[in-house]
C-alpha positions in Angstrom: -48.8 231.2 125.9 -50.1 227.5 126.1 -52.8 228.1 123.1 -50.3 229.5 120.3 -48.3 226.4 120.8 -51.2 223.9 120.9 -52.1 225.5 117.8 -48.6 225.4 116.4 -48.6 221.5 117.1 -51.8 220.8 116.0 -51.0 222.5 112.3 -47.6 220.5 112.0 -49.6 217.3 112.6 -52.2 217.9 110.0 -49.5 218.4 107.4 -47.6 215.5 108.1 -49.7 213.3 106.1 -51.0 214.0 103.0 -50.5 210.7 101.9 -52.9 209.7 104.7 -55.6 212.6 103.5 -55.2 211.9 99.6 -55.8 208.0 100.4 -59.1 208.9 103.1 -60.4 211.0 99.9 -59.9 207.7 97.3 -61.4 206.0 99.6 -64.4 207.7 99.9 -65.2 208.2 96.6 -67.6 206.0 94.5 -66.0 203.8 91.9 -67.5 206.6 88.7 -65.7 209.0 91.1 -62.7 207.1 91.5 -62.0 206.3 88.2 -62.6 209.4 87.2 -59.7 210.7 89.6 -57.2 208.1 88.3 -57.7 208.7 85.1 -57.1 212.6 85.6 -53.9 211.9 87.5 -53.2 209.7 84.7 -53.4 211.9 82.2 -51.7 215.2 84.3 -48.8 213.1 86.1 -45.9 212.5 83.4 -44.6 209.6 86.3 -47.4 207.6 86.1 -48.8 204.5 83.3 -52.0 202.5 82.8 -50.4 199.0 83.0 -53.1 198.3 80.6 -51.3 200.7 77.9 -49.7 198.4 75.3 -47.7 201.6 73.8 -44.1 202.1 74.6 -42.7 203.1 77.4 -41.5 206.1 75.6 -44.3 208.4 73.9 -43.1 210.8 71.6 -43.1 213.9 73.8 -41.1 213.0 77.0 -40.5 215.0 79.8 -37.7 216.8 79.5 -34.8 216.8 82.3 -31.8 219.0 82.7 -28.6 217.3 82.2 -26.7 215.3 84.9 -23.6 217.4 84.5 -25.2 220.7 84.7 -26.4 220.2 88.0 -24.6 220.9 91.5 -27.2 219.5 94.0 -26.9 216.1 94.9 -29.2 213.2 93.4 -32.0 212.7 96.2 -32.1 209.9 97.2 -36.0 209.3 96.2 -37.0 210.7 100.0 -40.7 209.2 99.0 -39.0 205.5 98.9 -37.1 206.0 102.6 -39.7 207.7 104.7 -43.3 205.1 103.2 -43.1 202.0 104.1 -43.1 199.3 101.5 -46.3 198.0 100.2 -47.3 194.6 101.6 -48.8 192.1 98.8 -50.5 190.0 101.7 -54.1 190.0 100.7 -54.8 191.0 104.8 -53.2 194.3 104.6 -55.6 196.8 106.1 -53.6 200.0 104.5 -52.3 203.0 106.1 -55.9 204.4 107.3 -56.2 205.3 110.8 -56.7 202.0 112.7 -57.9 201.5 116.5 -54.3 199.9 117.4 -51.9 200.9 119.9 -54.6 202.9 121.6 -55.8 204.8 118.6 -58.9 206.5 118.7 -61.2 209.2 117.7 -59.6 211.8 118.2 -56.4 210.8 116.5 -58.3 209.8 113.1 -56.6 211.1 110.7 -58.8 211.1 108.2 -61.4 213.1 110.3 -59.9 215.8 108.5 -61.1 215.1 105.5 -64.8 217.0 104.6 -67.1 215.4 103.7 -70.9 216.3 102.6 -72.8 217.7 105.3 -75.6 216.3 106.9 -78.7 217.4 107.9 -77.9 216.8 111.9 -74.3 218.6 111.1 -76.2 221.4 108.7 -78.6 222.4 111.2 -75.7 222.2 113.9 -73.4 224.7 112.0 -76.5 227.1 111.3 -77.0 226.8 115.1 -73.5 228.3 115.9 -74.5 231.5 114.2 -76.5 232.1 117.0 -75.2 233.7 120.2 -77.3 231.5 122.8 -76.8 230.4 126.9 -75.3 227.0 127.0 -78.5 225.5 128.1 -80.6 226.4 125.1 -78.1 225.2 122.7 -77.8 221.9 124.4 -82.0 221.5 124.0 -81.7 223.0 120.7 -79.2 219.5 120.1 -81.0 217.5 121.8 -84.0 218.3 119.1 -82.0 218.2 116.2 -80.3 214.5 117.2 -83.6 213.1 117.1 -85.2 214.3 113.7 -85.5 211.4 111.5 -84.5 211.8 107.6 -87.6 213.4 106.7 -86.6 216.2 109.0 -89.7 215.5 111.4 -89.7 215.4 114.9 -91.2 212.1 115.9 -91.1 211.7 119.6 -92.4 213.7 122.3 -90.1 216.7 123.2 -89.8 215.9 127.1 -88.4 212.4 126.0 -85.7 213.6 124.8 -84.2 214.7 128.0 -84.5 211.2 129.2 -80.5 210.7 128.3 -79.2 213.6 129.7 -75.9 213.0 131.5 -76.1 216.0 133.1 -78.0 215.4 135.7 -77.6 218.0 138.2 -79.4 220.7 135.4 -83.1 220.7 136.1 -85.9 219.4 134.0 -86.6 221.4 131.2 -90.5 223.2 130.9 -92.4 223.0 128.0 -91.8 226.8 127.6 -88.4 226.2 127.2 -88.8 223.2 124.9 -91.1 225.2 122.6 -88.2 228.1 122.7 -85.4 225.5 121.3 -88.0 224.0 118.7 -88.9 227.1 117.3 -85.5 228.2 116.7 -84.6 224.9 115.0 -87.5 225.0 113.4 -86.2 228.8 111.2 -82.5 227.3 111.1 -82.5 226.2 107.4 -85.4 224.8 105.5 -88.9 225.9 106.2 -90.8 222.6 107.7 -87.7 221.0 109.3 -88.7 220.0 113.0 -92.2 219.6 112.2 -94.2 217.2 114.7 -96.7 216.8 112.1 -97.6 216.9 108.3 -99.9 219.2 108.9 -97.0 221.8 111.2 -94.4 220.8 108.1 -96.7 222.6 105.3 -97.8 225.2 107.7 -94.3 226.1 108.8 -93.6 226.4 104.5 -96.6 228.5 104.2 -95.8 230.6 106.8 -93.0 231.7 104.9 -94.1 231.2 101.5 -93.6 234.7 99.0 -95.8 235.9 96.1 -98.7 235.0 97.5 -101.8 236.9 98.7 -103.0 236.7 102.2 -106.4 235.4 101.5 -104.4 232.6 99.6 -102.1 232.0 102.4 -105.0 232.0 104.5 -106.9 229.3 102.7 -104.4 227.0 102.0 -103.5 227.2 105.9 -107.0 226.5 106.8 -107.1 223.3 104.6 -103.5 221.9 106.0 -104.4 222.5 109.8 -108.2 221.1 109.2 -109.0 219.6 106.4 -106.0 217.4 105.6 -107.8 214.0 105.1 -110.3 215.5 102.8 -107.5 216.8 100.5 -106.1 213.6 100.4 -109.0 211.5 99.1 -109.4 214.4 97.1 -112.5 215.4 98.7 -113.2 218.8 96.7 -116.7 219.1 96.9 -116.1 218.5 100.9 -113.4 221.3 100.9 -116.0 223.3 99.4 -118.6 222.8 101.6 -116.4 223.1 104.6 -114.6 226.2 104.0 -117.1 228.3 102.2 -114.8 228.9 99.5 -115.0 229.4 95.4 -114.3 226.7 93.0 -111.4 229.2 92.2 -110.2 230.0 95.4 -110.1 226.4 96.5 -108.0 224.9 93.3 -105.1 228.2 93.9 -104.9 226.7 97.5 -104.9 222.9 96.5 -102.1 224.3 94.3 -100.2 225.9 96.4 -100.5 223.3 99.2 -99.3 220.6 96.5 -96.2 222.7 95.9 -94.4 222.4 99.1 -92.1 219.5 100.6 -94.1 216.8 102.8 -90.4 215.7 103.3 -88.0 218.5 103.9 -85.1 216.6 105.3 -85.0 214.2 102.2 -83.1 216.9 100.0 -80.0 216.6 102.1 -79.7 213.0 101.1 -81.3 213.0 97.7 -78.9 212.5 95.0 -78.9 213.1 91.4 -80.0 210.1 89.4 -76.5 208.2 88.3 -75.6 205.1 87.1 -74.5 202.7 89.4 -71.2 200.7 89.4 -71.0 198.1 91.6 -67.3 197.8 93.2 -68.0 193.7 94.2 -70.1 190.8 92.9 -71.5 188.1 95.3 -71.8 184.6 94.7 -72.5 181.0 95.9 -69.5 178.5 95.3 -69.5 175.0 96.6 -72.2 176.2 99.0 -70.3 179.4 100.1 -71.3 183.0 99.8 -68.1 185.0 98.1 -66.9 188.4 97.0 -65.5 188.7 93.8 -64.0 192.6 92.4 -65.0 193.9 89.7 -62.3 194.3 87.6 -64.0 196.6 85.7 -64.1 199.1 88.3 -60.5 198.8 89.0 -58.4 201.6 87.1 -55.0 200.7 87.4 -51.9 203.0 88.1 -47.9 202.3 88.3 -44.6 204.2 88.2 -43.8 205.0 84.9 -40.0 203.7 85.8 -38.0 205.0 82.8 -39.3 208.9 83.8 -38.4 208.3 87.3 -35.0 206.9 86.6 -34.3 209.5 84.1 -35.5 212.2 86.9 -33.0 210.6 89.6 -29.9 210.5 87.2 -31.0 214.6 86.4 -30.1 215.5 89.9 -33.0 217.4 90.4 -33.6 219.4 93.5 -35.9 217.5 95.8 -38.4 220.5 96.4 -38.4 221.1 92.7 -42.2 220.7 91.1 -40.8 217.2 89.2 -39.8 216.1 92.9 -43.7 216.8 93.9 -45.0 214.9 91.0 -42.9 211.8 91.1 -43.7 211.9 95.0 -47.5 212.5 94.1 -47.1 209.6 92.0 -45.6 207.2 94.6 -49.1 208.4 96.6 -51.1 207.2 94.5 -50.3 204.1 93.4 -50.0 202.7 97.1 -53.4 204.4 97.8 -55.0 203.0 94.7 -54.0 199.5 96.4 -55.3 200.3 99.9 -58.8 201.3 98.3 -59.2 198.0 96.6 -57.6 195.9 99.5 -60.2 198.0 102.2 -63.0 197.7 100.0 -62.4 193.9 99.4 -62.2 193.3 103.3 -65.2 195.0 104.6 -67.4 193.6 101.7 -65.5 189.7 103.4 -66.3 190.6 106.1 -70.3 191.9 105.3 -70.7 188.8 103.3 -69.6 186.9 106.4 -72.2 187.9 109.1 -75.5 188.6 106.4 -75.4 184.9 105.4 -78.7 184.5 106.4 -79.7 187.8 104.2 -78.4 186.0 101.0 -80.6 183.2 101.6 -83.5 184.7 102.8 -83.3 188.4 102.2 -84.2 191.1 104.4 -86.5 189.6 107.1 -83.6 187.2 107.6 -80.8 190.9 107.7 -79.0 190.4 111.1 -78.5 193.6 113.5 -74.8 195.1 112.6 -72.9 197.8 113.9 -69.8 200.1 112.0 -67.8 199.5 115.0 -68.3 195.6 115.2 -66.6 195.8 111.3 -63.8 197.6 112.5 -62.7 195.9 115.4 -63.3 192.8 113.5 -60.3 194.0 110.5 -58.7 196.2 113.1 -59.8 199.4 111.4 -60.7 202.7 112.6 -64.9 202.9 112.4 -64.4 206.1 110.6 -62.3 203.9 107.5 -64.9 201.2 107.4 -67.4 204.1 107.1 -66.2 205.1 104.0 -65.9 202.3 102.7 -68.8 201.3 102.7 -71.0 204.9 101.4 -71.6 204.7 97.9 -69.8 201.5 97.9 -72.1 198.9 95.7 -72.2 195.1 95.9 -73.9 192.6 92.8 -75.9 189.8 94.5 -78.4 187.0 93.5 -81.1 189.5 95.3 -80.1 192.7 93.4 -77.5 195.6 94.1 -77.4 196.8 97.5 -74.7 199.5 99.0 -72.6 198.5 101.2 -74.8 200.8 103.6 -78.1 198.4 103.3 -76.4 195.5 105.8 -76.2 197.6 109.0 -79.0 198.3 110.9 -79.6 198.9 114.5 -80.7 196.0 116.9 -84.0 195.9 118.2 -84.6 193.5 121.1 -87.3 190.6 121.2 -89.5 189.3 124.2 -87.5 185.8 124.2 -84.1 187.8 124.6 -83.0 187.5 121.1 -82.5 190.4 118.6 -83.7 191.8 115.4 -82.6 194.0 112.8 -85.1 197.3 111.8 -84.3 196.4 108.5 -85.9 192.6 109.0 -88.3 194.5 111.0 -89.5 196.9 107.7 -89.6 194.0 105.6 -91.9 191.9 108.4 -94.3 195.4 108.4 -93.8 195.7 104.3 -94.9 192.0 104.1 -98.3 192.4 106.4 -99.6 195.3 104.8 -99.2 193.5 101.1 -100.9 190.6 102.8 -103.8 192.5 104.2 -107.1 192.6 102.7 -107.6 196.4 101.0 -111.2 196.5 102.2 -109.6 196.0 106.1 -106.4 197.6 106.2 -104.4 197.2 109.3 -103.8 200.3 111.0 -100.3 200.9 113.0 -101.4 199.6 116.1 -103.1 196.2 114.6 -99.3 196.0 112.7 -98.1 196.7 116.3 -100.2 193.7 117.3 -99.1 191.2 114.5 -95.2 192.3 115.8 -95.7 191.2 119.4 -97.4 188.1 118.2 -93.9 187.5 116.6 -91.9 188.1 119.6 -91.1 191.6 118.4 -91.9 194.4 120.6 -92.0 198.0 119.4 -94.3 201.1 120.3 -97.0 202.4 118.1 -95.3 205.1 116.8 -92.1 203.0 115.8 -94.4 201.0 113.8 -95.5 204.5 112.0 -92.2 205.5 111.6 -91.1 202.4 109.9 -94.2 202.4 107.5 -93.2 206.2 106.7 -90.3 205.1 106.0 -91.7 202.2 103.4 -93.7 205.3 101.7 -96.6 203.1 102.4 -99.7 205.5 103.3 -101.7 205.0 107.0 -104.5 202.4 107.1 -107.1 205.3 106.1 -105.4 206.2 103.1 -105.0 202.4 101.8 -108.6 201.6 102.0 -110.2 200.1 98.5 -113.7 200.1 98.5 
């Protein structure tokens, strides 16, 4: 009998603040996307007013309210007004999102209720619930999927991954079983995901590729898993001779090879082209870095206060659908505030500890952390979060999301600390430096790191350069 009344308790705490929810969904939102909202509630909520609005107080169609004297229930008492607190006009006022004081935490953030866009660690996770598997194979089958990077690829070795298992009474997993859990990520959701390889990404899409003939799915398979450095450079007259294959026969497979993803895990955070509206401008003043709003970006929304008092002198029913609305109303102004007030404090508080970054730009991009934000404003990590995706700020460098100033620390040999950002802007430098007739390859780069006091592994250094879309050494020789 204890689960029915968990579950009763845990349903009458998730609707006791939808103010809370409506806010955590404002907040989130771009500033197109948040303007966009305001201006629907604007238009849809009779209690509400652009500030802005020059026009009378009273259009020429207004709501229309039963008289006072034909009502028998009592005038509420405008409920909204006794049970929310008042709005604070301090300029430190963090809002009414979920906070780490008085021994918050996870699992009481609210605004974890909220959805959000999926993923690609949390897609792959839900696919892999629609599997019925022992609790050991879905635990590898995590393991792999935490460590694919945003291409979808599978970077690291597979028995490295069990290097931070807790669990340490379970024994070491085999390769058998490793290749078991890799597979089965590998036909979750989009063909090439939890490749090792370029080569294992297009062969995993034509493995499953349609409409196509064997002897063309044979082919192109043959060119991907041998011959992949000679269809780079284009080599056609190599492909040729190498494969034994018509002139034909070679430019269907070059076609089809050309046609699939090289980066499957980008679509899940590739984003229609949109114009871009920053929410915050940076400037030097009297040899300080500030934030300034953008006003511009700021819809504004108040209580249209000649509806509401002709709604309290109606005697309305509480639970009646005016009540809703001028409560609705009430929501959104306050939550309109708390978006520009927690917007304006984590872009402070950015500003504050990238100083360096605004000088120098990213080689000088200090390692930052959500959670060092949040602690910092005494917000929940999850808040500072979403403030700062799709959140856009104006500097002297150009226009960065809020996103672009955390970055993971990476130690050095003289027991400082780096950021991977500062770190892809070092690699980015070197190879624009580097003479196209000598490329440096990823361990020379490796090299030129150390001499700096930074010390990463090879393949680090090839992820980072992926991640720069700057081709290997091989492929950026000029002749």
């Amino acid at each position: 009998m204890a689960y029915p009344s968990q579950e009763l308790r845990l349903r009458q705490q998730m609707t006791l603040a939808p103010r809370l929810q409506q806010s955590v969904k404002l907040l989130q939102m771009s500033a197109l996307e948040f303007t966009t909202a305001v201006e629907q509630a604007l238009a849809s909520n009779p209690f509400l007013e652009d500030p802005d609005e020059q026009d009378s107080d009273m259009p020429s169609e207004a709501p229309t309210f039963p008289p006072a004297a034909e009502q028998a229930v009592p005038a509420p008492a405008e409920p909204a007004a006794q049970t929310e607190p008042p709005m604070p006009d301090a300029p430190g006022y963090s809002g009414d999102y979920p906070t780490r004081a008085h021994g918050d935490g996870p699992d009481r953030d609210q605004g974890l209720w909220v959805t959000s866009t999926l993923s690609m660690s949390q897609h792959l996770s839900q696919e892999l619930g629609n599997y019925q598997l022992q609790a050991r194979d879905r635990l590898l089958a995590e393991y792999i999927i935490d460590a694919l990077d945003e291409d979808g690829y599978l970077r690291v070795p597979l028995a490295s991954l069990w290097g931070d298992n807790p669990r340490g009474a379970d024994p070491v997993p085999d390769e058998g079983e490793w290749m078991t859990a890799l597979r089965l990520v590998q036909q979750l959701d989009t063909p090439g995901l939890a490749a090792r390889s370029l080569s294992e990404c297009l062969s995993l899409q034509l493995a499953v590729a349609t409409g196509i003939s064997d002897e063309q799915r044979g082919l192109a398979l043959r060119i991907v898993q041998e011959q992949l450095d000679r269809l780079a450079r284009n080599d056609c007259a190599g492909l040729r001779q190498q494969l034994g294959c018509s002139e034909d026969a070679l430019r269907e497979a070059c076609t089809l090879i050309r046609s699939l993803d090289p980066k499957p895990g980008s679509r899940y955070s590739a984003e229609a082209p949109v114009y871009v509206v920053p929410d915050v401008y940076v400037d030097k003043w009297q040899s300080r870095w500030r934030v300034l709003p953008n006003r511009n970006a700021m819809p504004q929304a108040r209580l249209h206060q000649t509806y509401a008092e002709l709604f309290r002198r109606a005697r309305l029913d509480d639970r009646s659908p005016m009540a809703q609305e001028l409560q609705e109303a009430r929501w959104l102004v306050r939550n309109v505030e708390q978006r520009y007030v927690t917007i304006q404090r984590v872009a402070e508080a950015i500003v504050k500890r990238q100083q360096t970054f605004f000088e120098y730009g990213d080689v000088a991009l200090r390692p930052l952390m959500l959670r060092e934000v949040a602690d910092d404003l005494d917000m929940h990590e999850s808040t500072v979060s979403r403030a700062t995706v799709g959140k856009y700020m104006v500097t002297p460098r150009g226009v960065f999301e809020f996103r672009h100033f955390f970055s993971r620390e990476l130690a050095t040999d003289t027991g400082g600390s780096c950021s991977a950002t500062a770190v892809r802007a070092l690699i980015k430098e070197m190879v624009e430096a580097e003479d196209p007739a000598m490329p440096l390859s990823d361990v020379a780069l490796t090299q030129q790191l150390a001499a700096n006091g930074i010390l990463l592994a090879r393949r680090t250094v090839s992820k980072y350069r992926g991640q720069l879309r700057m081709p290997p050494a091989e492929l950026r020789r000029r002749h």
